[in-house]
C-alpha positions, -999 to +999 in steps of 0.1 A: -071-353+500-048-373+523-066-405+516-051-414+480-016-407+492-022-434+523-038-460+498-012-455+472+015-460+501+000-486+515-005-503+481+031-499+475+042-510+510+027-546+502+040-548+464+072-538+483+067-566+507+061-593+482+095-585+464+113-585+497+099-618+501+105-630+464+140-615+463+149-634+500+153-667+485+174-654+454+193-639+476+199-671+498+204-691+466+233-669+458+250-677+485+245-715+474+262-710+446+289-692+456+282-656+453+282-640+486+247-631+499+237-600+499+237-579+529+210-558+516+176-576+502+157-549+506+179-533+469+179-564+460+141-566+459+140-531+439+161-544+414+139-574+411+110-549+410+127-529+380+138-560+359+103-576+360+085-542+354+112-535+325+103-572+311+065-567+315+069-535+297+091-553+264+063-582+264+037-557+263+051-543+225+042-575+210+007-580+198+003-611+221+013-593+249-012-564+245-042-592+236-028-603+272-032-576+287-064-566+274-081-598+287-061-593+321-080-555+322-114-569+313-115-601+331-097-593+360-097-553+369-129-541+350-155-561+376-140-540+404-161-512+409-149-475+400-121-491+377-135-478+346-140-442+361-102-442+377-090-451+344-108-428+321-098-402+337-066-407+338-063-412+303-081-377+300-057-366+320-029-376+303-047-364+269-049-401+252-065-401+224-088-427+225-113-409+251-145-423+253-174-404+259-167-397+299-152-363+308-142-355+341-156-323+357-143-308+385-166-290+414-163-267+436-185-265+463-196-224+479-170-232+509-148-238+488-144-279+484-133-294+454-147-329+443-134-343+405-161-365+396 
């Protein structure tokens, strides 16, 4: 049960890292310019986070953008194994309504264990 919570803060830690490092020149090159640099990156880098998320999200409205995306998921994220799996279950979670055929089922073991598979 704790292990999802430890891999989805450790997979944020290092998307959180990569921004910090992004948003550390930005930063520096404000100061170039004239602006005053900031004193704290670290926001700096969640704003960068938001804006790029927010921009990913408007690109992926237009019909280019989802044809992107779609080859992104199949070339890129489909050969990892247990992709497919996460993924349809979360969309039967969420109730989407293009469900394929997989429905998850979840077990409870006589001492009382629960396993979603």
């Amino acid at each position: 049960m704790l292990l999802p919570v430890v891999v989805v803060f450790h997979l944020l830690r290092q998307v959180f890292q990569v921004a910090e490092a992004a948003a550390r020149p930005i930063a520096s090159a404000f100061s170039k310019v004239g602006f005053y640099e900031p004193k704290f990156p670290v926001l700096l880098a969640i704003a960068l986070m938001l804006i790029v998320s927010f921009i990913l999200g408007l690109l992926m409205f237009a019909t280019w953008g989802k044809t992107a995306g779609r080859w992104f998921e199949s070339a890129l994220l489909m050969p990892f194994p247990g992709y497919r799996a996460i993924k349809l279950i979360t969309k039967s979670m969420v109730g989407a309504e293009e469900m394929e055929s997989f429905k998850p089922v979840l077990i409870v073991s006589p001492n009382g264990q629960k396993e979603t598979v």
